[in-house]
C-alpha positions in Angstrom: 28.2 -13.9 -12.3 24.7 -13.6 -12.3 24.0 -10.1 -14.3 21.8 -10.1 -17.4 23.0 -10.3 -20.5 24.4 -6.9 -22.5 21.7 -7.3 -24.8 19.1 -7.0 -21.6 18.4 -3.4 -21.1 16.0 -1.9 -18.5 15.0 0.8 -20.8 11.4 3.0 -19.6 9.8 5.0 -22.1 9.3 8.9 -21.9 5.8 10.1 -22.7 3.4 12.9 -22.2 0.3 12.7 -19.7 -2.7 13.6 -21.2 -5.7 14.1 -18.5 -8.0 16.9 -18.3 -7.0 18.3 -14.8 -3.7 18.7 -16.0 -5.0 20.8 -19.1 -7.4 22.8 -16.7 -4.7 23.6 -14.5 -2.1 24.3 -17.6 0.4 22.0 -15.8 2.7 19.6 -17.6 3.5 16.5 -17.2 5.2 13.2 -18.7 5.6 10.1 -17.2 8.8 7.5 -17.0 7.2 4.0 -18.1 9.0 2.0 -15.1 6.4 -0.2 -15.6 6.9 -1.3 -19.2 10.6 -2.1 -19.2 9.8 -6.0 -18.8 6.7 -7.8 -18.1 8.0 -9.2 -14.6 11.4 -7.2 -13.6 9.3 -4.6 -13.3 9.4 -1.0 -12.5 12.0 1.0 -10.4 12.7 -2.7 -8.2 15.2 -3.8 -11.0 16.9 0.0 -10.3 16.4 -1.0 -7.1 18.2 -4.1 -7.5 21.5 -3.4 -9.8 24.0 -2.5 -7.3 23.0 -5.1 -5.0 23.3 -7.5 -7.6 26.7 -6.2 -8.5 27.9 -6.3 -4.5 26.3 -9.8 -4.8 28.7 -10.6 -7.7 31.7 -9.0 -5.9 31.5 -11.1 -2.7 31.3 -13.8 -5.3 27.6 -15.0 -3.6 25.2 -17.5 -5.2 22.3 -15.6 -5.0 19.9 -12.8 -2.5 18.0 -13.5 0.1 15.9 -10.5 0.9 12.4 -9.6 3.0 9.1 -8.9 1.8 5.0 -8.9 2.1 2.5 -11.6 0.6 2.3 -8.9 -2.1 5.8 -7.5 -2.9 7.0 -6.3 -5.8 10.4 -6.2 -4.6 10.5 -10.2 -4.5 8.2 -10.8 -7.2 11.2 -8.6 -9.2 13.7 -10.3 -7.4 12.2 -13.8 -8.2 11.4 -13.2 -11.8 15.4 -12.0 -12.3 17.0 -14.9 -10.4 15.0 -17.5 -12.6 15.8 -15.0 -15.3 19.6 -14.9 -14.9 20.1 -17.9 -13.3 20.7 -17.2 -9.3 19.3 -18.7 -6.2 16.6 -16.1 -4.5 15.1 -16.8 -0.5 12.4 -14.5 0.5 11.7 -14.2 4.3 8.3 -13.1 4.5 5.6 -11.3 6.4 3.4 -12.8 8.3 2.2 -16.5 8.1 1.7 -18.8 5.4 -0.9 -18.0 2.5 -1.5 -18.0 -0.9 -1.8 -14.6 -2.9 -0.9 -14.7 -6.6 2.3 -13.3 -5.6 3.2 -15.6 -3.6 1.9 -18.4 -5.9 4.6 -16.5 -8.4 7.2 -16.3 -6.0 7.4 -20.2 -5.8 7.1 -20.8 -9.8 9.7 -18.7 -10.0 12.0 -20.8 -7.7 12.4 -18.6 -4.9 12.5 -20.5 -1.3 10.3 -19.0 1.1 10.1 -18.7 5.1 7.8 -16.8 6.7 8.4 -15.3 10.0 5.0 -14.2 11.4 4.4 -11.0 12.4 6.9 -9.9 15.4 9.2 -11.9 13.7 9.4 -9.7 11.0 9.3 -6.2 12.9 12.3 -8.2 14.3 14.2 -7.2 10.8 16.1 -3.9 12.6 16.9 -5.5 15.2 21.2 -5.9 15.7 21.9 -9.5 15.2 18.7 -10.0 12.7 20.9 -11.4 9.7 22.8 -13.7 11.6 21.1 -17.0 11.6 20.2 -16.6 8.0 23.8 -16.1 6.9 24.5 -19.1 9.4 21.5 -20.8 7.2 22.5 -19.7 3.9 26.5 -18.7 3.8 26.6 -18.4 -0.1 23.8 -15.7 -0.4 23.8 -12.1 -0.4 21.6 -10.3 1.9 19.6 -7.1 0.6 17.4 -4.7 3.2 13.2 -4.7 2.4 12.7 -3.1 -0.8 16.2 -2.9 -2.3 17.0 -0.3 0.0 19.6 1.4 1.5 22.3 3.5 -0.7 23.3 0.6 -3.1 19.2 0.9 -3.7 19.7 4.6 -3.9 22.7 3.9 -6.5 20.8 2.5 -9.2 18.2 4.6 -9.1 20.8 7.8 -10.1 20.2 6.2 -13.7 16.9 7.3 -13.7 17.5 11.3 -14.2 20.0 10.1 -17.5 17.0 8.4 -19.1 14.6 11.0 -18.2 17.5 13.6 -20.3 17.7 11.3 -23.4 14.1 11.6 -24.1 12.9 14.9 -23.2 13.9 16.5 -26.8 11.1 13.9 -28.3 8.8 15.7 -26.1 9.5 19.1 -27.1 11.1 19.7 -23.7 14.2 21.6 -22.7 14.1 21.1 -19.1 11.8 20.1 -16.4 10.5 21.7 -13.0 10.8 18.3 -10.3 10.3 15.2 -10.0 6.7 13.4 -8.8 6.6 9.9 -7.2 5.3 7.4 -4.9 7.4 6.5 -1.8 7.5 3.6 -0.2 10.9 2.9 1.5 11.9 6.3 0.1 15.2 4.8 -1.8 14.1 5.6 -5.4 13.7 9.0 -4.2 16.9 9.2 -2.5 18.4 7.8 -5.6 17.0 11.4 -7.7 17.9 13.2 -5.3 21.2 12.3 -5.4 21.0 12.4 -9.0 19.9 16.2 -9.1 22.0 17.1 -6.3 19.7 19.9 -6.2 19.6 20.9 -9.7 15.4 20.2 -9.5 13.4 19.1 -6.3 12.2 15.5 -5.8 8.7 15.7 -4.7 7.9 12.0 -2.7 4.2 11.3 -2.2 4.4 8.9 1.1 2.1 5.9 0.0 2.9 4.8 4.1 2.0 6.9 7.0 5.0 9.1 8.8 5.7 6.2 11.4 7.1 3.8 8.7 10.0 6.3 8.9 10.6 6.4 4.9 12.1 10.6 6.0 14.4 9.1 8.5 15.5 6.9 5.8 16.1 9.7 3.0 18.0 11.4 5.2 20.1 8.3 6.0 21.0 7.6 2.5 21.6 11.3 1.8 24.4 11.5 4.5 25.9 8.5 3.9 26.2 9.6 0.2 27.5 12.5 1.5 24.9 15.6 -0.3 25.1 18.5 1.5 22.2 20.6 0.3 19.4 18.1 -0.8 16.6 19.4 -2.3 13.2 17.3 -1.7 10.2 17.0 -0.1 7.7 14.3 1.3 4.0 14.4 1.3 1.7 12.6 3.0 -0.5 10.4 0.1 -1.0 7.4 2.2 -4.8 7.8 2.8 -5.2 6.8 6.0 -2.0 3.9 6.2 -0.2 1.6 4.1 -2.8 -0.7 1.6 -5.5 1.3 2.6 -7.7 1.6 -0.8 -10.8 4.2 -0.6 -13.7 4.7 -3.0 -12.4 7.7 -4.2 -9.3 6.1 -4.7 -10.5 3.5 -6.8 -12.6 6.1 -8.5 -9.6 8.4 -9.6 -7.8 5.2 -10.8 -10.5 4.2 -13.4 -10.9 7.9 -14.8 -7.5 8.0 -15.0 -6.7 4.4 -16.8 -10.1 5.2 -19.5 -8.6 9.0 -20.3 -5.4 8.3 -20.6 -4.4 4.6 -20.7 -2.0 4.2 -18.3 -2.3 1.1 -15.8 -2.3 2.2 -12.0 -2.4 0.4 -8.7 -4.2 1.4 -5.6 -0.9 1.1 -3.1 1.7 3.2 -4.8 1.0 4.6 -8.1 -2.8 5.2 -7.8 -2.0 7.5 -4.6 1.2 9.6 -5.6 -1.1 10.7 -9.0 -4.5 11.6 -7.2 -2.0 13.4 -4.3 -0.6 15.0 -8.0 -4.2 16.1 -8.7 -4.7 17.4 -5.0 -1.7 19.8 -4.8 -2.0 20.7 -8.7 -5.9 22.4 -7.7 -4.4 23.5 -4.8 -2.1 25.5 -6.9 1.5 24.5 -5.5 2.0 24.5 -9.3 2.2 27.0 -11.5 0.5 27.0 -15.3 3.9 26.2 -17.2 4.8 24.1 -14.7 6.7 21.0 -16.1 7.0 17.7 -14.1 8.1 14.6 -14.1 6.1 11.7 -13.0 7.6 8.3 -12.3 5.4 5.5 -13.0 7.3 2.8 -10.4 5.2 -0.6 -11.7 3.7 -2.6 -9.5 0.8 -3.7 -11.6 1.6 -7.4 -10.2 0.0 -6.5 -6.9 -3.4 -5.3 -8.9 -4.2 -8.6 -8.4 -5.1 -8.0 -4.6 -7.6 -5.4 -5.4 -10.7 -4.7 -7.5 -9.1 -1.9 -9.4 -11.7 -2.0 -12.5 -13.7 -3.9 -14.2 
């Protein structure tokens, strides 16, 4: 067994937003601290990870080997938890050698790396993908980019009973959807089928359309078996995955000196200033309540030059 401890809890802290665009527009909203339940399992990539980690545990495996960029925070979380909990972690990586500071990371933290270049790794659809790395390493459990997939989607369902315990503190009795950044689009799926259309999920695409995260929702949702889900996805990506603007930037700074929050440029930065966007637009009402998921990945600020 390789599962934390009982007295390890991934617990995210409930708290208001307070920004002046918000106040303009008489819109509320409070945001789930994904970010602060540990200082490296960070985010919604242990949610992510739990019922992988269980299947793991079930097949009676030694550890994961999963995929990932030079900057994941999928296996920087993964990493951090296996020399955590004591499992053996491979990564299978984008691209060719180098060393970012996750990377550097990924080996302290004992994971074994291999990368595969770059059509080697759009090879990870393909039918018969897995098989040489099971051949390679029979004793681990593989898990898709990201965490994804339904088990991702699984643990994620979690995230609306935390949300519930905490919104008396705010002087809340209910909320009006659910705002967050989308990448593979499993934490998404994961509220969805949490709400099972009790409130809309609101996914701000931080990749353009062609990464397929809608095709990916709706694979998760039929498998799970929702009939009526209720969610949409917007485009937040400004101009394609990584791609980091003045504006951008900008928004991020305000943001962090006003309210005190920590962004990043890929994910959080973008699903907040696409927030801002529809907010003026008025999508939302004045009343409005929402809930804004703060997913982590402050690992990968190191890439940028968020602030100074």
């Amino acid at each position: 067994m390789f599962l934390p401890p009982s007295d390890w809890q991934a617990i995210a802290p409930l708290e208001t937003l307070h920004l002046d665009w918000l106040t303009r527009a008489g819109v509320d909203v409070a945001i789930l601290r994904l970010d602060q339940i540990d200082p490296l399992i960070s985010g919604n990539k242990w949610f992510k990870l739990t019922e992988h980690l269980n299947a793991a545990n079930r097949a009676g495996a030694e550890g994961i080997i999963s995929l990932g960029g030079a900057h994941s925070n999928h296996l920087h979380a993964l990493a951090a938890a296996g020399q955590r909990f004591g499992f053996k972690t491979v990564g299978l990586l984008r691209g060719h050698a180098q060393d970012t500071p996750t990377v550097i990371d990924l080996r302290e933290f004992g994971m074994q790396l291999h990368w595969l270049g770059y059509g080697g790794y759009r090879a990870r659809h393909e039918p018969g993908f897995w098989l040489p790395w099971q051949t390679q390493y029979p004793t681990l459990h593989a898990v898709p980019e990201g965490g994804g997939g339904l088990p991702g989607a699984l643990g994620c369902v979690q995230l609306k009973s935390q949300v519930q315990q905490q919104l008396s503190a705010l002087g809340w009795r209910d909320h009006d959807g659910w705002w967050l950044a989308c990448g593979t689009g499993t934490t998404l799926a994961g509220l969805v089928l949490a709400e099972a259309g009790e409130h809309p999920v609101y996914g701000a695409l931080a990749v353009p359309d062609d990464h397929g995260v809608a095709q990916q929702v709706e694979t998760i949702v039929c498998e799970a078996g929702l009939a009526e889900p209720l969610y949409e996805l917007f485009d937040a990506s400004r101009g394609g995955f990584a791609k980091v603007d003045p504006l951008l930037l900008a928004f991020i700074q305000q943001t962090e000196q006003q309210s005190g929050v920590p962004l990043e440029p890929l994910y959080t930065g973008k699903a907040l200033l696409a927030l801002k966007q529809h907010i003026e637009s008025g999508r939302f009402a004045p009343g409005s309540r929402l809930i804004f998921i703060h997913t982590g990945g402050l690992q990968g600020r190191r890439g940028f030059a968020v602030s100074q």
